[in-house]
N, C-alpha and C positions, 0 to 999 in steps of 0.2 A: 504494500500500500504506500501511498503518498510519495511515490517513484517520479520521475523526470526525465524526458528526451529529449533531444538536442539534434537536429539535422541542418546543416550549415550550406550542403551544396546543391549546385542546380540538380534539382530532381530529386533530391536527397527524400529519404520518408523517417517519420518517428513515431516509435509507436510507445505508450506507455499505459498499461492499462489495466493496474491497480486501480481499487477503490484512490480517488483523491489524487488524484495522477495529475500529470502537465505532460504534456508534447508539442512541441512547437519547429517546425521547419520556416526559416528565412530567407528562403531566395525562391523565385518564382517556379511552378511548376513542381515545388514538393506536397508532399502527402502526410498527414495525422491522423493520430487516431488515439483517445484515452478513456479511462476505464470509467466506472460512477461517477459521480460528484467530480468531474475531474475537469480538466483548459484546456483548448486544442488552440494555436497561434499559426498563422500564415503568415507569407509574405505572397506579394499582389503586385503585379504593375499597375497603376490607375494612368490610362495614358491620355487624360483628359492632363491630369496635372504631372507627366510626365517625371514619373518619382516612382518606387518602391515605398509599400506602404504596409502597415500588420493590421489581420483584422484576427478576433479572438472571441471565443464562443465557448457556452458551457457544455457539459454532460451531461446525462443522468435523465431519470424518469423526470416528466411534468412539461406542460407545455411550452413551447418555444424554445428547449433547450434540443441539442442534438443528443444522439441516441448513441453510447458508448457500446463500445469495442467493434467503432465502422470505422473505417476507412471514409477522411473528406479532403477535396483538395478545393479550391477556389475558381470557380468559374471569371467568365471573362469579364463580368460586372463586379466582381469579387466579392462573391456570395458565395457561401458552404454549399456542397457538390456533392451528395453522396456518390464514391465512387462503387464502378460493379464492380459483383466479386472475379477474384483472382482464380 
């Protein structure tokens, strides 16, 4: 529980998916994924303002939170993506 991932390069994935978990990938085109009550962190081109940007979203049962132990990457509006399975 209450574990951490860290994915740093292009494409890179982090998965961390204890109860209370964090994963966070920073560069464009990676992939997360973290367990209950847990953080998933992107990085995003927004190329309206032409910058790298992080967007960050919860886990866990209830509504509006994303559903742990999936896999999301950031679409091109830089919204949460559930991706298909592998």
């Amino acid at each position: 529980g209450s574990g951490a991932a860290i994915a740093t390069g292009e494409r890179g994935a982090a998965s961390a998916t204890g109860p209370c978990s964090a994963a966070v990938g920073t560069n464009r085109d990676s992939q997360v994924r973290a367990g209950e009550y847990g953080c998933v962190a992107l990085g995003w081109w927004n190329t309206q303002n032409q910058r790298l940007e992080m967007r960050c979203a919860r886990t866990g049962p209830g509504e509006g939170l994303l559903e742990p132990h999936v896999w999301y990457r950031l679409d091109e509006a830089g919204e949460f993506a559930k991706m298909e399975e592998q």
